[in-house]
C-alpha positions as CSV (number, residue, x, y, z in Angstrom):
1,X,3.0,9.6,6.4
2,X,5.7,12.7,6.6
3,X,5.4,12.1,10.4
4,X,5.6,8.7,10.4
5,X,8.8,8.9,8.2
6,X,10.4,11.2,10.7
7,X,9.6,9.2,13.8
8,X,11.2,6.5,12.2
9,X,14.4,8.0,11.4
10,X,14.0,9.7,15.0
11,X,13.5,6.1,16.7
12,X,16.2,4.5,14.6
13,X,19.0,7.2,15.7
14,X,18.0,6.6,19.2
15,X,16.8,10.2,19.9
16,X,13.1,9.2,20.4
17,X,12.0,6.2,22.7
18,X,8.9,3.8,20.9
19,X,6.4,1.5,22.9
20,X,4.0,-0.1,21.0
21,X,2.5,3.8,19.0
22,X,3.6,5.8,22.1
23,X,6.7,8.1,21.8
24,X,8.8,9.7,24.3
25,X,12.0,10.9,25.2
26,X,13.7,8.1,26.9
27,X,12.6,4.8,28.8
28,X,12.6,6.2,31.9
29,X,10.3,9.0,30.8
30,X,8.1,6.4,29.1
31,X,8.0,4.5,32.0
32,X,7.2,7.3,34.8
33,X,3.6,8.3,32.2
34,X,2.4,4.6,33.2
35,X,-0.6,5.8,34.2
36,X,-1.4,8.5,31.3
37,X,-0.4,6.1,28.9
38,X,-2.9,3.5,30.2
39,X,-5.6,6.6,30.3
40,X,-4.9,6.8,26.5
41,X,-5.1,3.8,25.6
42,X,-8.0,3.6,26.9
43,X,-9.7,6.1,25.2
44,X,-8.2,5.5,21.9
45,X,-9.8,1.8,21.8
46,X,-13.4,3.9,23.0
47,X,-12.4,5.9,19.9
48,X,-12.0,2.9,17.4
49,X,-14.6,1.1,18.8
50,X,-17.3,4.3,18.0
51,X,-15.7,4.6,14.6
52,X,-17.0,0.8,13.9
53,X,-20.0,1.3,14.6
54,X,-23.0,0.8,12.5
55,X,-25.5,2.9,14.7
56,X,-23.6,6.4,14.8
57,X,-22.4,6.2,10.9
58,X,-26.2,5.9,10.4
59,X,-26.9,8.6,12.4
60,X,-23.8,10.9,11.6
61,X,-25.0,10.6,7.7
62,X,-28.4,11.5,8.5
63,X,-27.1,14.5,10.4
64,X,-25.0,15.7,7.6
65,X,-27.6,15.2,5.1
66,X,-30.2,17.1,7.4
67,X,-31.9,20.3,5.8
68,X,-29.8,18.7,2.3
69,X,-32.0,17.9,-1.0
70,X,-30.4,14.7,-2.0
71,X,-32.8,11.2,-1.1
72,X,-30.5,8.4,-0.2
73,X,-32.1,4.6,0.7
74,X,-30.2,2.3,2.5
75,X,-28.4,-0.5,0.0
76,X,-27.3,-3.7,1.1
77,X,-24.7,-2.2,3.5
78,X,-24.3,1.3,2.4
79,X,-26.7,4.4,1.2
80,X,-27.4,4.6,-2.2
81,X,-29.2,7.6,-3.9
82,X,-29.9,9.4,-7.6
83,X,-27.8,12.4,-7.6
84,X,-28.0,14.7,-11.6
85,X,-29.6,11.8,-13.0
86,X,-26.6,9.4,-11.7
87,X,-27.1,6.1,-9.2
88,X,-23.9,6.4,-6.5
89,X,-23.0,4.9,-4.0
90,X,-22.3,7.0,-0.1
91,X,-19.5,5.6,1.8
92,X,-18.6,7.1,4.9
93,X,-15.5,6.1,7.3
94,X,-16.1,7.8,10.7
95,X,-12.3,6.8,11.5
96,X,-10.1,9.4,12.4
97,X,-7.1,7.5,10.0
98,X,-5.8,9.8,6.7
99,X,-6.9,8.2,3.7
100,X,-4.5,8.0,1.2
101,X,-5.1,7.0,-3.0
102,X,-4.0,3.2,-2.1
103,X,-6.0,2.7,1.0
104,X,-7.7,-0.5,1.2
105,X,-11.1,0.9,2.3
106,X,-11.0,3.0,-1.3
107,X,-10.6,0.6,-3.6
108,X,-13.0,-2.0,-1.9
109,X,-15.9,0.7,-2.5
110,X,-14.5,2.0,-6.0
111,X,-15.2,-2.2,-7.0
112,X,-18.4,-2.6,-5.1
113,X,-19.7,0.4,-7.0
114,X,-18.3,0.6,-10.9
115,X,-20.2,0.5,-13.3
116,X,-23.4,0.5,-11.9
117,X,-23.1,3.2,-9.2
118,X,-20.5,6.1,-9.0
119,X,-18.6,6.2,-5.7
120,X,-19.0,8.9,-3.6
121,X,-16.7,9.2,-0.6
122,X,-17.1,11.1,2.9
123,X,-14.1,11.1,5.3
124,X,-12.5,12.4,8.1
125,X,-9.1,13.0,6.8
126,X,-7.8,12.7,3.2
127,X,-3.8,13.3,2.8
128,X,-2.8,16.1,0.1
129,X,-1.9,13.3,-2.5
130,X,-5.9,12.0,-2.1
131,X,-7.2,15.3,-2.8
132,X,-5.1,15.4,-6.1
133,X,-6.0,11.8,-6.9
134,X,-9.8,12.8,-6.4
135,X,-9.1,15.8,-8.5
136,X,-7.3,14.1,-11.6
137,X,-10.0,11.0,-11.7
138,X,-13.0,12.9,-11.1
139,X,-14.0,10.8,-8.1
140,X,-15.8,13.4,-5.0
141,X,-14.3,13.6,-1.7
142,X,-16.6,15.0,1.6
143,X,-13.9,15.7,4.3
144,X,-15.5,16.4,8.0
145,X,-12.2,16.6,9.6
146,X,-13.7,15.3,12.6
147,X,-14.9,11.6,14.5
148,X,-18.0,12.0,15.5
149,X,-19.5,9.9,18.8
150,X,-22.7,9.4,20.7
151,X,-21.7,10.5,23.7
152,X,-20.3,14.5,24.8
153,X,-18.5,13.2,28.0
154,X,-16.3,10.9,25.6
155,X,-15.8,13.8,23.3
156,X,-14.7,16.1,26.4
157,X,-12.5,13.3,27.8
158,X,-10.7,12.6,24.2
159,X,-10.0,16.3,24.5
160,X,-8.7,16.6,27.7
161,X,-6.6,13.3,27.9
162,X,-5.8,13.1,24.2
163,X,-5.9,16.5,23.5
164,X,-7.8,15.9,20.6
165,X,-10.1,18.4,19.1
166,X,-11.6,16.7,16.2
167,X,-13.6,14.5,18.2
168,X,-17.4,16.0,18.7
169,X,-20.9,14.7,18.8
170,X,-22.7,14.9,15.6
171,X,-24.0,18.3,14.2
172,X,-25.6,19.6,11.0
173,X,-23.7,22.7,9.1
174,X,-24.0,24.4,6.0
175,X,-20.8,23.4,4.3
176,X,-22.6,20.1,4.6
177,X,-25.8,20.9,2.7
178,X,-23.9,22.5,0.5
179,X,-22.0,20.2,-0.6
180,X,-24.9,17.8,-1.4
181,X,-27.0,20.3,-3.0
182,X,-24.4,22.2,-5.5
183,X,-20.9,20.7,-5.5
184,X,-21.8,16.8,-5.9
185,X,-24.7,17.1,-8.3
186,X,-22.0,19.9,-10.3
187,X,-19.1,17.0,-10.0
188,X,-21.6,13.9,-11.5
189,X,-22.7,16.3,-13.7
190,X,-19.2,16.4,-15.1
191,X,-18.3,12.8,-14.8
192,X,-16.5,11.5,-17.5
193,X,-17.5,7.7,-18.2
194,X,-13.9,7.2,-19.4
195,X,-13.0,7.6,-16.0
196,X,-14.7,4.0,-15.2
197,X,-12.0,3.1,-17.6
198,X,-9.1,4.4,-15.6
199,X,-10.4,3.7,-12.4
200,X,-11.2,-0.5,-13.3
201,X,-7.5,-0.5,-15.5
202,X,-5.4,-2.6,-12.9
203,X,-8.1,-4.3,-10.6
204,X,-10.5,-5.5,-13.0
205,X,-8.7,-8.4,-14.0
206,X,-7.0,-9.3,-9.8
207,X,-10.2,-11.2,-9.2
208,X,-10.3,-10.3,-4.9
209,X,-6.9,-9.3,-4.7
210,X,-6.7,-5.9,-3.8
211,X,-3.1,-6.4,-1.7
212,X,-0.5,-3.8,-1.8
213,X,1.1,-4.4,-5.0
214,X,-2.5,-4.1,-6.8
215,X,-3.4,-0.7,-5.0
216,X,-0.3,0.7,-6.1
217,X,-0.4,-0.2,-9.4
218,X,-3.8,0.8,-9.4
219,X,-3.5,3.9,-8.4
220,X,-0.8,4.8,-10.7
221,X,-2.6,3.9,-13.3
222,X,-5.0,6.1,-12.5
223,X,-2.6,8.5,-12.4
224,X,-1.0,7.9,-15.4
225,X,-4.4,7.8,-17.3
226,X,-5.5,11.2,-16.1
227,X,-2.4,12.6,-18.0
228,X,-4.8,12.7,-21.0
229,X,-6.9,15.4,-19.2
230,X,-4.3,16.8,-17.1
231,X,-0.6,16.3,-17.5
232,X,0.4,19.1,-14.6
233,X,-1.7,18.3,-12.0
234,X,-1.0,14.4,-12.7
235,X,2.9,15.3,-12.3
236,X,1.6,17.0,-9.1
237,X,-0.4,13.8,-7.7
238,X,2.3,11.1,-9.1
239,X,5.1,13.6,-6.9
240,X,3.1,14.0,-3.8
241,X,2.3,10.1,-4.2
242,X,5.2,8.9,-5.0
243,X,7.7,10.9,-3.1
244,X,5.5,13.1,-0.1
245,X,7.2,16.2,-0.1
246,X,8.1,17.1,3.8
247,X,6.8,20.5,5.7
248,X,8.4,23.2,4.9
249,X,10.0,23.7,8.0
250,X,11.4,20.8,7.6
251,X,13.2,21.4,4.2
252,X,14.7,24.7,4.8
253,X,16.3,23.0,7.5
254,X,17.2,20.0,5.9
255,X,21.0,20.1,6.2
256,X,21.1,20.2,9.9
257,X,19.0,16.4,10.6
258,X,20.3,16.8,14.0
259,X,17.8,19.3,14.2
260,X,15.2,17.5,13.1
């Protein structure tokens, strides 16, 4: 999101050229990388079509779950599984996207799930503001920092023409099992059922609305709720949500913008 707002203000003042979500430094220059470009492409839409896929988030979860005590059964579309005497819910985006506390994808699962279930989310990449969000409402976050695909040549190819390094095949690690065998049973363990409260204030009467307007005001609510239990670290997450502070490269340098 701090990127995004800088290329913006980049594009708009002309110092930075923007094709469709490639970047360069003039037209020209854009238009001489042709060939690259179309070698990206490429690979990116191999990269979002292996995050859709059914097949390797099935096998990616057993992976991570491999050598783990927890006993998940498949649901309806999604594991489910008893974890400290508490029915959740698994849901697992193998998308290499930040998630952020009004993403779409969150509150679709948070819904599916409450009350019966308590949601228990594994991604790739969760912004600073998530983290405190997950923190404040008591909601447990897995993050792999990685997409995961079937197949090592397309892993090797997204790092050579990408130069992505968070693409791999799947593999089991420890921080893995031990996450599923002593930080998520220790997190249920300390779930407060208020927290259904917070987390359902906003939604629970918007029907199948969950645009914009109702994330955000969801979310904040949330937020604001969580003051109760935690008024500093809810200042914290209402900040970095409402108003994402920028590197701090960036703000000791903030009075020369040319610069940025």
């Amino acid at each position: 999101r701090r990127m995004a707002n800088l290329l913006t203000v980049a594009v708009a003042s002309g110092a930075v050229y923007q094709a469709r979500s490639f970047y360069a430094p003039s037209k020209d220059e854009y238009l001489a990388e042709s060939a690259p470009l179309a070698e990206s492409r490429r690979l990116m839409a191999r990269l979002f079509h292996e995050a859709d896929l059914a097949s390797i988030r099935s096998e990616v979860l057993e992976v991570l779950t491999y050598g783990a005590s927890i006993a998940l059964t498949r649901g309806s579309t999604y594991p489910e599984g008893v974890v400290a005497g508490r029915p959740i819910g698994l849901h697992f985006s193998n998308s290499r996207q930040w998630l952020y506390p009004d993403s779409p994808w969150l509150w679709k699962c948070i819904r599916k799930d409450l009350p019966q279930r308590v949601p228990v989310f594994i991604v790739g990449h969760a912004a600073y503001s998530t983290l405190l969000f997950f923190q404040l409402s008591g909601l447990t976050l897995l993050t792999t920092f990685k997409q995961y695909v079937r197949d090592p040549a397309l892993a090797q190819e997204a790092a050579v023409g990408l130069s992505l390094t968070d693409v791999r095949t799947p593999a089991s690690e420890e921080r893995f099992r031990h996450f599923f065998d002593e930080v998520l049973p220790a997190r249920l363990t300390a779930w407060n059922d208020e927290t259904e409260t917070w987390l359902r204030r906003g939604f629970a009467l918007a029907g199948d609305d969950i645009s914009s307007d109702t994330r955000t005001r969801t979310a904040m609510a949330v937020i604001q709720a969580g003051r109760m239990a935690n008024v500093a670290l809810a200042d914290r997450c209402l900040r970095e949500y409402v108003a994402p502070s920028p590197p701090r490269i960036l703000a000791r340098r903030a009075s020369a913008p040319h610069d940025i």
